[in-house]
N, C-alpha and C positions, 0 to 999 in steps of 0.2 A: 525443519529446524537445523541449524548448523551451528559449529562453533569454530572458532580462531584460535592457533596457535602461535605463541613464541618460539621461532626456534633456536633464541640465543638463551633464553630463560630455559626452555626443558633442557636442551643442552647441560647446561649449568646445572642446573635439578639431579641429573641423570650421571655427572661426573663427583659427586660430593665426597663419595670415597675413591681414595686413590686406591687403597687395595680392590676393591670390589671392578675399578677399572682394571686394573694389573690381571685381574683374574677373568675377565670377559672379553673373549678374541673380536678383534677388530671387525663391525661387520663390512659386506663387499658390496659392489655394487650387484651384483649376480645376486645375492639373499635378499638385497632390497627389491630388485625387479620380481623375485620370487612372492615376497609378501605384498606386495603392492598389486600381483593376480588375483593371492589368495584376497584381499582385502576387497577389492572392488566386485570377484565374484560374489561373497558371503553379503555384501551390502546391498547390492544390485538384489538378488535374490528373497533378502528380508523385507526388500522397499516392496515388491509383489503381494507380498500377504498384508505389512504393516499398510503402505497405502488404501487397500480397500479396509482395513476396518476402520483408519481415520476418517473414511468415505461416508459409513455406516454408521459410524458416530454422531458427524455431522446432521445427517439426514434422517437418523433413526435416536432423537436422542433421549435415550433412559437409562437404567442405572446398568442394565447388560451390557449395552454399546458401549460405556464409561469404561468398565472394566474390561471388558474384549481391548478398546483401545487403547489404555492404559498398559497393559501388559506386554502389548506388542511395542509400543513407546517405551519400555521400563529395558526390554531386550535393544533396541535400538540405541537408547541410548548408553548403556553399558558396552556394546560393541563396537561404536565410534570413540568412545573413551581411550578403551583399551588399546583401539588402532592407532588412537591420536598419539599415544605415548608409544606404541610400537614404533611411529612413521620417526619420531623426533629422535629413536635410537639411529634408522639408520639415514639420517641424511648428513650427517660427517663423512660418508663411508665414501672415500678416495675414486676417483672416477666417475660418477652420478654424470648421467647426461644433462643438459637442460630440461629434456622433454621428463625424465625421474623426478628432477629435483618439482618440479613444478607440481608432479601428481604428487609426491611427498607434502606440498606444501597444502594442498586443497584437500588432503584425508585430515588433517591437521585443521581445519576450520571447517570440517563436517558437521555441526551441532550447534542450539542455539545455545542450548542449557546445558552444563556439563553438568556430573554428577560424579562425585569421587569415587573411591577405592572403598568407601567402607560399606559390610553387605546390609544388603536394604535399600542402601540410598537411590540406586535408579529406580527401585521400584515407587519409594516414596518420594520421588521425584517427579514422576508420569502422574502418579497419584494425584498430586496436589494439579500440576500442569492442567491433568482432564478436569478434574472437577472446576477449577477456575472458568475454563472453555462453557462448560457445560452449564454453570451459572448465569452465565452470562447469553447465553442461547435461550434457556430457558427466563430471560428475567423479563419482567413487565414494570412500567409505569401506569399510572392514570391519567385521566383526559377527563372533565367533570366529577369527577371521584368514582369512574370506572376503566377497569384494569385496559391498558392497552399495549398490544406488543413490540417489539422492536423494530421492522419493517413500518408498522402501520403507524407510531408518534414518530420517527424520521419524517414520514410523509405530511404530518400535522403539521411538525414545528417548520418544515418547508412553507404551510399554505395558513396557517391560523395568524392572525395578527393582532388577536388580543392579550396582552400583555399577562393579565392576570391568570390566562389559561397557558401561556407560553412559560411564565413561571411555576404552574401545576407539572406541568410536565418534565421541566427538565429538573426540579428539583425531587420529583418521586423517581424517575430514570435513576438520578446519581445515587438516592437514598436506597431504595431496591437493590440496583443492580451493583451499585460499587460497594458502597459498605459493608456487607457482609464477606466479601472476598481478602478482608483487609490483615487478618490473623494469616490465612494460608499463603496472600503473597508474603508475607514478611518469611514464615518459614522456608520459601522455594526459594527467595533470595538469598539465604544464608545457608543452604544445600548448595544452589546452584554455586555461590564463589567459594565454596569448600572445593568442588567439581574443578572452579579455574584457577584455584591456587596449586590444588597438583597439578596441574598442567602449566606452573611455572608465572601464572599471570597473577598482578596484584589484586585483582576481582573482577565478574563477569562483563564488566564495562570494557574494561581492558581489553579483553577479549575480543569483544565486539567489532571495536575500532581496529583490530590488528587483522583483518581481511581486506583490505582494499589495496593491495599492493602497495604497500607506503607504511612506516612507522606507524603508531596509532596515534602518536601526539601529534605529525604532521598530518594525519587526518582529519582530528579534531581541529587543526587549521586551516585547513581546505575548507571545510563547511562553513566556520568562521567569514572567511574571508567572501566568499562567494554570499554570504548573506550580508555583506556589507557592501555588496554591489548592487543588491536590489529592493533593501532595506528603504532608502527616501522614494523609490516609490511606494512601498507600503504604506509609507507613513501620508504620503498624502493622500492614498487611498482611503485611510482608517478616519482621518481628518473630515474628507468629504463625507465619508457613510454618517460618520456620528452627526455632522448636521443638519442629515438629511432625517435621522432616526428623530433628533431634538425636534426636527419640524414635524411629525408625526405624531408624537410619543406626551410632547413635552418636558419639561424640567423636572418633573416630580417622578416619572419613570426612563428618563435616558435626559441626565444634565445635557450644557452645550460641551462643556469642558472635561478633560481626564478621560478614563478609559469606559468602554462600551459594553451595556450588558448586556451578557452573553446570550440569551436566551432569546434575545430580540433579533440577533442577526439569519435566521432562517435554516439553522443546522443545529445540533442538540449539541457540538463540539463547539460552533464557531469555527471551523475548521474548513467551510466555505461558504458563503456570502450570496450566491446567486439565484438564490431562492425569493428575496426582498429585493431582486432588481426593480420590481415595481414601486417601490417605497424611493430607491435614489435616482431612478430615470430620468435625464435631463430633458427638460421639454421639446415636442421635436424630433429633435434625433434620438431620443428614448426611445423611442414608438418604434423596435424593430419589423414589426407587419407580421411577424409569424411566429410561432412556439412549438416546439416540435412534440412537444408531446398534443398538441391542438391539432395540429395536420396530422397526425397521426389517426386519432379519433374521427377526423374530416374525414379521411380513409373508409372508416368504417373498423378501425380496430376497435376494440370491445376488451375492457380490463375484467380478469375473471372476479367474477364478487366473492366473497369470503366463503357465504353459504351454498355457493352452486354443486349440485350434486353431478355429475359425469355419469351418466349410464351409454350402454355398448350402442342402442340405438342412437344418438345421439347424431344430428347430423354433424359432420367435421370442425364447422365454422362456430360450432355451438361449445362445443367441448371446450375441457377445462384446461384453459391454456393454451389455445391455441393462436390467437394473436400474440401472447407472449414470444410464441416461439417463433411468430413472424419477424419480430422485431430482430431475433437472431439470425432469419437469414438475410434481411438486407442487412446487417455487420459482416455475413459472410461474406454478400454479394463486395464489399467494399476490397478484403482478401482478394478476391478471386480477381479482381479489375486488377490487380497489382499482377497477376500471373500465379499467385500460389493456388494448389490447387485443393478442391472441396474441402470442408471438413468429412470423418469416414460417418457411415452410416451408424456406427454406434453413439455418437456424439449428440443423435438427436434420439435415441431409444434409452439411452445414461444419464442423459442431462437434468440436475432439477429448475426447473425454470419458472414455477410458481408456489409457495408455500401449501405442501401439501395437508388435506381437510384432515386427516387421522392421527398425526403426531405433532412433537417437538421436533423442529429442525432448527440449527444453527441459521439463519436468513442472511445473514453478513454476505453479499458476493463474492467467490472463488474461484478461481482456474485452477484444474486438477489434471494433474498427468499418472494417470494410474500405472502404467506398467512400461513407461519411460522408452513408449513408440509408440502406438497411434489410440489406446483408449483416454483421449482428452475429452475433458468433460467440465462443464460450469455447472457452479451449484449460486442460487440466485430463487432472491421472490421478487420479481421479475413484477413493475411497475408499466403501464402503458404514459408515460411522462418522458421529461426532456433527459429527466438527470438518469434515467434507466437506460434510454438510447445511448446516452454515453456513455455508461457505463458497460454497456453489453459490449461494444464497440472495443474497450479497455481490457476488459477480460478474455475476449478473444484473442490480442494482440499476448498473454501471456501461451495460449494453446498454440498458435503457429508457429512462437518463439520454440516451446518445448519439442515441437515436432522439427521445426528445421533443423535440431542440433542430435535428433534422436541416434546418428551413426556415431557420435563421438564415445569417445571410452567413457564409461560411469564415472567419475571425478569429475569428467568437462560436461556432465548432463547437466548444465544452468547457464544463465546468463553470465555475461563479461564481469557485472558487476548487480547487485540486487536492486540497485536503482535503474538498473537498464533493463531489467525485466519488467518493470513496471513505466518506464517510458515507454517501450514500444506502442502498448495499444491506446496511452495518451496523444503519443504523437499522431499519430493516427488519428484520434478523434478529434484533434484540434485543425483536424479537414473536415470537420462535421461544417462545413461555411456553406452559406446562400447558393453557390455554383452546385458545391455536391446535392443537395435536398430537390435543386433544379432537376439533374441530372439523373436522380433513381426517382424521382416522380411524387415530391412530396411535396414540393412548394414548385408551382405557378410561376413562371418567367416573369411574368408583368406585376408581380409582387416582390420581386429581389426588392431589397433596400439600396434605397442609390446613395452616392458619399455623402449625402449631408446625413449618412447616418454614423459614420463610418464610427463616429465616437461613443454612441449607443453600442455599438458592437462590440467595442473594444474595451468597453466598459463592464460590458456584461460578461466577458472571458474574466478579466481582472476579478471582479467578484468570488470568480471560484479561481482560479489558478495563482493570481499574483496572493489573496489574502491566507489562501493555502499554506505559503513556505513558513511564516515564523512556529506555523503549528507542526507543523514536518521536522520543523527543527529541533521542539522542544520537548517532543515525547519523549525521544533518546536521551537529550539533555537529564532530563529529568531520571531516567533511568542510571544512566551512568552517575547522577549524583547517588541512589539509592545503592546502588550497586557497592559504589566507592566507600558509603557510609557518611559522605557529605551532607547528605537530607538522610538521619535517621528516620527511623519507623516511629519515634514520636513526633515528625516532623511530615509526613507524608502528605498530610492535605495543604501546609503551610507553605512545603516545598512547590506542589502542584500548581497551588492558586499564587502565589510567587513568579514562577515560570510564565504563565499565563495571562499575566499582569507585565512581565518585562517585556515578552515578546510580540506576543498579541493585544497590548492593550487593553485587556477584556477582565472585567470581575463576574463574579457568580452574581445572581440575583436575590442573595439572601448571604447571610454570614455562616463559614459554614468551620466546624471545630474536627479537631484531630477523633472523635468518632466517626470521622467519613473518609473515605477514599474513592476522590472523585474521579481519578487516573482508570480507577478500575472499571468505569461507566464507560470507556473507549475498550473497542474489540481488541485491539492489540497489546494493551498492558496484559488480562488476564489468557490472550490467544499467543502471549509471550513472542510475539512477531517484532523484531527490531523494523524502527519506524523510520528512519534515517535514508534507507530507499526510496521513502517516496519524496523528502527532501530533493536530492537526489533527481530525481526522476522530474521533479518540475522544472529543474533545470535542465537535464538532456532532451524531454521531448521538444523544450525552444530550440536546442540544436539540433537535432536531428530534421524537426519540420521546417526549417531555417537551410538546412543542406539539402533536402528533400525539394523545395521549392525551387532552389537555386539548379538542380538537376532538373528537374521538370520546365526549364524557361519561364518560370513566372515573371512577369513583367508587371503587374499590379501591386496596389498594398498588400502588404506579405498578409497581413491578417483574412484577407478575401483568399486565399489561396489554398486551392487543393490539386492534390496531386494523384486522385480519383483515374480510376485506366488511365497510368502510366506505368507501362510494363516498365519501360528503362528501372525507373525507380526501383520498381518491384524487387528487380534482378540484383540491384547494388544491396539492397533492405536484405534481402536473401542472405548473399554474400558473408554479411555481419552475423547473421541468426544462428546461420549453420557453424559457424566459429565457437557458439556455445561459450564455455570459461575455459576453453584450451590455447587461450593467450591472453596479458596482461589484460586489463582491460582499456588503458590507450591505445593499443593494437587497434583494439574490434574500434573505438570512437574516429581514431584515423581512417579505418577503410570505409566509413561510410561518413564521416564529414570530411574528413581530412584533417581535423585539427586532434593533438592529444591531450589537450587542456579541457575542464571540465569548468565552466564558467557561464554567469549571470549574465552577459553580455548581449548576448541575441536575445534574452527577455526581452533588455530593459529596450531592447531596437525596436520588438515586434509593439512594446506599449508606450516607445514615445511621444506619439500623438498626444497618446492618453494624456501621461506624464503631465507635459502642458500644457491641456486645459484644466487637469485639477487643479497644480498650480495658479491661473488665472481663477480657478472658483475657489478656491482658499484663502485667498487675500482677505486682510483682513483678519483672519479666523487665528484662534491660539490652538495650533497644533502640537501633537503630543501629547502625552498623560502624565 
């Protein structure tokens, strides 16, 4: 978690009496360099213990592990508080290098959740945080009117396509898992902006926004702007889907007209679309010839079944989890062709890779960096399917980031920016193309898809990445309304289904009243993870794999394009990792595209093909909602 500092607002906070100024010696640059050892060793140091029991939490989850993690979160957060208002004393102090002022400025947006000065409140602040977490780990929907878990109706509402079951599910999901959470967020919201208003900001939204090296109001125009560049492709994306769902579905469960229900689009969010590629496949060029979760199994991978028991004799291939964890090293193998090298040997003895038979584990996929140099580790229930490969493939690209930056001082232990830790292993996977699957031996040469497919391909990316962005956009939206007090807590489901409706097009499947908090059915509202990165990150990974190809000599359509064993590559990718957030983050964007603008651009290039032909199949059609 981290937080954002003003340091023209603390400043100001911090000078309000003039006598109390007159009486406190000016500090030096020498006390600042001093507290800024003391600050990074004591935090470096607490991330050692707090890390493994947020680990243990995760993967062990009961009410012991709550409190174990809770209390190491309650200390943690109280200690970046207190540094945050330390660092804002001395960064006036006359002579400050660049290289000070910059750790000054990154101890200062240490935290996601701040928590104030008064005693209790980090404790009651970790309190509510865990249990939120922990709700939501623990929560179940139904499927025929029996309970199912969070991994296994993800996987449902991917593959079921009856309506009447696709509404069972996503409506006990949101009813189970959000609603009850909807007292304790209101609480941790109004803790938490107590937390950002001593630290000078007008509430935790604020906050948020004021980390990306830039004003927080011109950041909120960044986003803006950059979603109004790839905005009319959406829309004729959402245009196409809905008449292809109307010819499915018919009028009486998905009109021709207005926005799309949610439940039918193949994700429990709506949050990506490529699970129903079969549903809007153009005839033809639809028919991509391969599914990677199908050659997978052609393989002979073997998904663990829920009930399989693991004993010692067991021969290797039989055991639980062990395709899963093959799956993990061709994603290694993908690293490794780049030049980086193994992942260590405890990554595969740490790693949870398939939901284990004897507890509650949080199942949500994660990249963990335990002790901030080489015990990285993913926590995952690990699917033998398309959308697992890719995501294995994603989640790794967070561990080799955290490893290549591991020499930097503790402040620059992270990504340029939080959306760049999360493009890395997008971009990356958006080499998952016909050449790569050739080439580690999963799909057949004389099965590639030749260009008359090119638009089924291109279509099927779109699906999950282009329909991605207005939802990436609108979780934070949404928060920073709650935060700000613009969507009161009597407003909370109105505000959500509102959002969701502006940006995505999409209504719930049933009317749903201010007793629900549908927000809270997403892992990131109650896992308090600002969402605005992965925003973010759908647009860097097109630029980075846009610079990446462009290095590599691709000469084909960029979307065929991978950039698989090419060390060159590798070495510039490096370059940027190891840079960690010990410069701006245009810096790090420059030295591996070269450009320092953060922009919709290379999308909207990689899916213009697309672009016009949906436009030629929209004709006709009243688009928009």
């Amino acid at each position: 978690m981290k937080i954002a500092i003003s340091l023209a607002a603390l400043a100001a906070a911090l000078t309000v009496s003039p006598v109390l100024a007159q009486q406190t010696p000016a500090p030096t640059a020498a006390e600042a360099e001093a507290f800024l050892a003391k600050a990074e060793k004591a935090m470096f140091e607490h991330s050692l213990i707090s890390n493994r029991a947020d680990w243990v939490n995760s993967t062990y989850l009961n009410d012991d592990s709550d409190a174990v993690a809770a209390y190491f979160g309650a200390i943690r957060t109280s200690m970046n508080v207190d540094y945050a208002l330390e660092a804002a004393k001395y960064a006036t102090a006359p002579g400050l290098s660049a290289e000070t002022k910059r750790r000054l400025d990154l101890l200062r947006t240490a935290l996601t959740l701040p928590a104030p000065t008064t005693p209790g409140a980090a404790q009651q602040l970790n309190d509510l945080a865990t249990r939120l977490q922990s709700t939501y780990g623990k929560g179940k929907g139904t499927l025929k009117g029996q309970p199912i878990n969070g991994s296994d109706i993800e996987e449902q509402m991917g593959n079921n396509r009856n309506p009447e079951e696709l509404k069972e599910m996503w409506v006990s999901w949101h009813d189970n898992v959000g609603a009850p959470m909807r007292d304790d967020y209101a609480k941790l919201v109004d803790i938490a902006n107590a937390g950002a208003r001593e630290l000078g900001f007008a509430d935790t939204g604020a906050m948020w926004r004021s980390k990306y090296d830039m004003p927080a109001d011109d950041f909120a125009k960044l986003t803006d702007k950059i979603w109004a560049e790839v905005k009319p492709l959406y829309d004729q994306l959402h245009c196409y889907t809905r008449a292809k769902l109307n010819e499915k579905y018919g009028d009486a469960v998905q009109p021709a007209t207005g926005p799309i229900r949610a439940d039918l689009l193949g994700n429990m969010w709506a949050q990506s679309w490529g699970n129903i590629y079969d549903v809007v496949a153009p005839k033809g060029a639809g028919d991509l010839g391969y599914d990677v979760g199908a050659l997978l199994k052609a393989k002979g991978y073997v998904e663990t079944r829920p009930a399989q028991v693991d004993t010692p004799d067991t021969p290797e291939k039989q055991q639980r989890g062990y395709w899963e964890k093959q799956m993990f090293k061709i994603g290694e193998g993908f690293y490794s062709s780049l030049g980086f090298a193994p992942l260590p040997e405890t990554f595969w003895e740490r790693t949870q890779f398939i939901k284990p038979l004897d507890r509650e584990v949080v199942c949500h996929a994660s990249a963990w960096d335990i002790d901030n140099k080489d015990d990285i580790r993913v926590k995952m229930c690990t699917k033998v399917n398309s959308d697992d490969f890719v995501t294995i493939h994603h989640e790794l690209g967070h561990n080799y980031y955290q490893r290549a930056y591991q020499n930097q001082k503790p402040l620059y232990l992270d990504g340029a920016n939080d959306g760049f830790h999360e493009a890395i292993g997008d971009f990356v996977a958006l080499s998952i193309t016909p050449d790569y699957l050739v080439k580690i031996g999963l799909l057949d040469a004389s099965k590639v898809p030749g260009p008359d497919k090119d638009i089924g391909l291109l279509l099927r990316q779109a699906m999950d990445k282009v329909a991605f962005l207005p939802f990436g956009l609108l979780v934070d939206k949404w928060r920073w309304g709650v935060f700000s007090g613009a969507i009161p807590q009597s407003q909370y489901e109105k505000g959500w289904t509102d959002l969701r409706r502006q940006y995505q097009g999409i209504v719930p499947p049933v009317t749903r009243d201010e007793t629900k908090f549908d927000a809270g059915a997403k892992f990131h509202i109650p896992g308090n993870t600002p969402y605005t990165r992965y925003f973010l990150a759908g647009i860097l990974q097109q630029q980075f794999y846009e610079a990446a190809c462009k290095q590599a000599g691709w000469k084909g359509p960029l979307h065929r394009c991978s950039f698989y064993g090419n060390k060159a590559v590798g070495a510039k990718l490096n370059a940027m990792l190891e840079m960690g957030a010990s410069k701006p983050w245009p810096d790090a964007l420059q030295a591996f595209t070269g450009t320092r603008e953060i922009s919709g651009k290379a999308m909207t290039a990689y899916f213009a093909p697309l672009q016009k032909w949906l436009v030629q199949q929209n004709k006709g059609k009243s688009c928009g909602w």
